[in-house]
C-alpha positions in Angstrom: 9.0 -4.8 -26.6 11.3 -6.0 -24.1 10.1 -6.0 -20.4 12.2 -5.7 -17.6 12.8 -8.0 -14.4 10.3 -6.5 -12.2 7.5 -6.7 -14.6 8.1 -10.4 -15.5 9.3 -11.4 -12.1 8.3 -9.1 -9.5 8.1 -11.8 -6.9 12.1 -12.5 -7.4 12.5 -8.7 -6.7 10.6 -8.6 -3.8 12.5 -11.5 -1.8 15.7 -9.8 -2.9 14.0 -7.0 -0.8 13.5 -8.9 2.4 17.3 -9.5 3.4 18.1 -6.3 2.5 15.1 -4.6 4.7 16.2 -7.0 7.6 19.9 -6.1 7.9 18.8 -2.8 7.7 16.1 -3.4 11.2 19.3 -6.2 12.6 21.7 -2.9 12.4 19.5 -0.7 14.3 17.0 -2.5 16.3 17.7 -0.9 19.4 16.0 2.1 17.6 12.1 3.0 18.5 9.1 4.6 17.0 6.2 5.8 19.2 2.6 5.7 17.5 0.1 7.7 19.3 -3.3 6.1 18.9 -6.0 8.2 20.4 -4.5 8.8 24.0 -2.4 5.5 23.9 1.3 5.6 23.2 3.1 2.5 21.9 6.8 2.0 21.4 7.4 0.0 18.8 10.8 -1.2 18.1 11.9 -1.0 14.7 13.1 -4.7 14.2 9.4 -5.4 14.9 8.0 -3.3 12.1 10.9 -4.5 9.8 9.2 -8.2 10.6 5.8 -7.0 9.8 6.8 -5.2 6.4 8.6 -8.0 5.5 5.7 -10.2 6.3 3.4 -8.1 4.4 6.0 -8.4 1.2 6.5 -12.4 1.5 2.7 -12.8 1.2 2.8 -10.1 -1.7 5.6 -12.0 -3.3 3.8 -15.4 -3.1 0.5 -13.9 -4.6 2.7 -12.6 -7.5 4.0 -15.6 -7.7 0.3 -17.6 -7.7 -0.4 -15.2 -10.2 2.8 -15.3 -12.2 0.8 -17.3 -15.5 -1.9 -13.8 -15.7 -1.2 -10.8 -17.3 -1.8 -7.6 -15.5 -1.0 -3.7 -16.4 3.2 -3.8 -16.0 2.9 -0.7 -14.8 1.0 -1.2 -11.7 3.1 -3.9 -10.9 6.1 -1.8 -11.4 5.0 1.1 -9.1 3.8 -1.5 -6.8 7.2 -3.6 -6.5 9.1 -0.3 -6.1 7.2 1.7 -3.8 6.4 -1.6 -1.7 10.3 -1.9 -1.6 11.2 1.8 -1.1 8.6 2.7 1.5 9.6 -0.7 3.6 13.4 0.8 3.1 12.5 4.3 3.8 10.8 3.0 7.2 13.3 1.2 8.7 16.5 3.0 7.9 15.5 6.8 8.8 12.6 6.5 11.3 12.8 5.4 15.1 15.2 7.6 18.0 18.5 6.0 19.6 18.0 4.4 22.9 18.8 6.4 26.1 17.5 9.6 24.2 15.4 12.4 26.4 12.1 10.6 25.6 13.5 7.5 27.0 14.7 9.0 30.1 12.2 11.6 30.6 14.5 14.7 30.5 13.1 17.6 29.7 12.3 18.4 26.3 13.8 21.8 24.3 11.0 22.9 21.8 13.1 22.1 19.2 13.7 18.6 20.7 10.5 18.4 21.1 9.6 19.4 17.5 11.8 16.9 16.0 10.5 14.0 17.8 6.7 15.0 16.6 7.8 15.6 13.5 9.3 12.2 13.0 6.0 11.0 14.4 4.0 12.5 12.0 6.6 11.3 8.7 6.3 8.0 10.1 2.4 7.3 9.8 3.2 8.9 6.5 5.2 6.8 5.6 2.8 3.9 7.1 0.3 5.3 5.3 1.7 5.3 1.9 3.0 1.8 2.6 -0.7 0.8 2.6 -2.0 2.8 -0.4 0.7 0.9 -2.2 -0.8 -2.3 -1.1 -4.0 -1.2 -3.1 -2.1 -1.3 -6.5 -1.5 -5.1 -5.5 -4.9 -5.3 -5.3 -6.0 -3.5 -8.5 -3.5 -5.5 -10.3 -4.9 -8.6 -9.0 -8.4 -7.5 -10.2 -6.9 -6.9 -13.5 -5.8 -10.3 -13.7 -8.9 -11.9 -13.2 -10.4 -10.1 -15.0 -8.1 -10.8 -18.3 -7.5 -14.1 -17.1 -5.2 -16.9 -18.1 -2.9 -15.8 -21.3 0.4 -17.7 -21.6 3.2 -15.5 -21.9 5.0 -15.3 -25.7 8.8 -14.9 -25.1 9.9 -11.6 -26.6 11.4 -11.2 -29.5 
């Protein structure tokens, strides 16, 4: 059976990611998030969390890459790989408000202004979220390959 690119190089697909994922933050870093934490607002700027996502997939590429001679289960690494990927695109090309906005300039809010913004709040740490429980198939997978350990790979027929 023939296995495709991201199963047999999923580190390869994941650095394709990164340039793509920072053009994406270079085109609208004046945008912002806000992440409530307890009663503590930050602003995060979305260029920043573009840097750490693509941080967090450079040291996820390197470990498939260390781990490139051990077979795992293809299919975590493909739902890994792609929801890694799509969740880092998802975050930095639809979340975060234009500068000079009413929550920059502290105009009053409509309700439906208001809405909005805690809406896209709330789909954010989503997002975030899911970003993170992706992270665990990495981990599974790595289990998996120590666990089955060192098998050199056949080419396929």
């Amino acid at each position: 059976m023939r296995k495709s690119f991201i199963q047999t190089k999923p580190h390869l697909t994941l650095l394709l990611a990164c340039p793509i994922i920072a053009v994406i933050a270079w085109i609208r870093r004046s945008y912002a998030v806000d992440v409530q934490l307890y009663d503590t607002y930050y602003v995060l700027r979305i260029d920043l969390i573009a840097e750490l996502l693509i941080t967090i997939t450079l040291i996820t590429s390197l470990l498939y890459w260390i781990t490139r001679n051990r077979t795992g289960f293809p299919q975590l690494t493909v739902a890994h790989v792609l929801g890694t990927i799509g969740i880092a695109i998802y975050i930095t090309s639809t979340m975060g408000y234009p500068p000079n906005n009413a929550v920059d300039t502290w105009t009053t809010f409509s309700p439906q202004q208001y809405k909005e913004w805690e809406d896209m709040r709330v789909r954010f740490m989503g997002a975030v979220v899911t970003f993170g429980a992706f992270q665990l198939l990495l981990v599974a997978n790595l289990i998996v390959k120590g666990v089955k350990g060192f098998r050199p790979q056949t080419p396929d027929r």
